[in-house]
N, C-alpha and C positions, 0 to 999 in steps of 0.2 A: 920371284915377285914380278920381274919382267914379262914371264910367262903368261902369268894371271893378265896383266894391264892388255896384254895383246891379243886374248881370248876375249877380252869386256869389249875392246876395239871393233876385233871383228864382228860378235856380235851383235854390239851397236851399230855397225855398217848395215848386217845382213837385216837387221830389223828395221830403218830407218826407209828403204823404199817399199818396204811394205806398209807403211804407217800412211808415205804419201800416197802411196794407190789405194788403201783402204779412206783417206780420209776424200779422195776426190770421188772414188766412187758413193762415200756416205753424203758429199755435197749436190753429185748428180740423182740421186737417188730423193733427196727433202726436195729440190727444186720441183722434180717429176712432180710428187706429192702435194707441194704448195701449188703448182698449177690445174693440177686435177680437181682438185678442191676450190679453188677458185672457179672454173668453168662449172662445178656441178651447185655451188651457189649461183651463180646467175643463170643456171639454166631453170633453177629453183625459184627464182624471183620470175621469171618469162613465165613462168607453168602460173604461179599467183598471179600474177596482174592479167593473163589470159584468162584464169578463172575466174575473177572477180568483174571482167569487161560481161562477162556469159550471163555471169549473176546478173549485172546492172541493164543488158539488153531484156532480160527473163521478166526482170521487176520494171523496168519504160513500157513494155508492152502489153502487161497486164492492167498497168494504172489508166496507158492509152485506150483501151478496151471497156475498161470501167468507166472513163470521165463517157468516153463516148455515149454508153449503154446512160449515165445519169441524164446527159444534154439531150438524147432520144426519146427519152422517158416523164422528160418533165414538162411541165406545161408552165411552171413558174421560172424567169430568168435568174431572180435573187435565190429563191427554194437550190435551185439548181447550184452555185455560186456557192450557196454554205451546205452544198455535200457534198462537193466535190472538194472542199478545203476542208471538212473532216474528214475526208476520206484519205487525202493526201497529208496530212500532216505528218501521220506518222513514218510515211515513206518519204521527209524530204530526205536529202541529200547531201550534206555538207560536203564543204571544201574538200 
């Protein structure tokens, strides 16, 4: 019986610095993971708000082009005033 307790011994020795080297390399390994992951969402969020600034220079300079072409083309100041705010309505912009 002695025998037994001193083979359970040892191999609870010989497994116990493998468990900490397995569990710091399984700690080093989520950290890596949690950080890559975090840099590839904000790099995700840069990529949308750069796209969406594109959008919103694409549609300011379109609307710019058009008020201008109505104010060119009119010969009435108010005519001119309510096409240009139907024209515009549906591109305002909220907050």
């Amino acid at each position: 019986m002695n025998k037994l307790n001193l083979r359970r011994k040892l191999l609870l020795l010989s497994l116990f610095p493998l468990f900490i080297i397995m569990s710091v390399a399984m700690s080093i390994v989520i950290t890596l993971e949690n950080k890559a992951l975090d840099e590839e969402v904000i790099h995700y969020k840069e990529m949308l708000i750069t796209e969406r600034k594109s959008q919103l220079e694409d549609a300011v300079a379109i609307n710019k082009q058009a008020v201008e072409a109505i104010l060119k083309n009119s010969t009435d100041q108010r005519t001119a005033i309510n096409e240009i705010r139907r024209l515009l309505g549906p591109n305002a912009f909220c907050c």
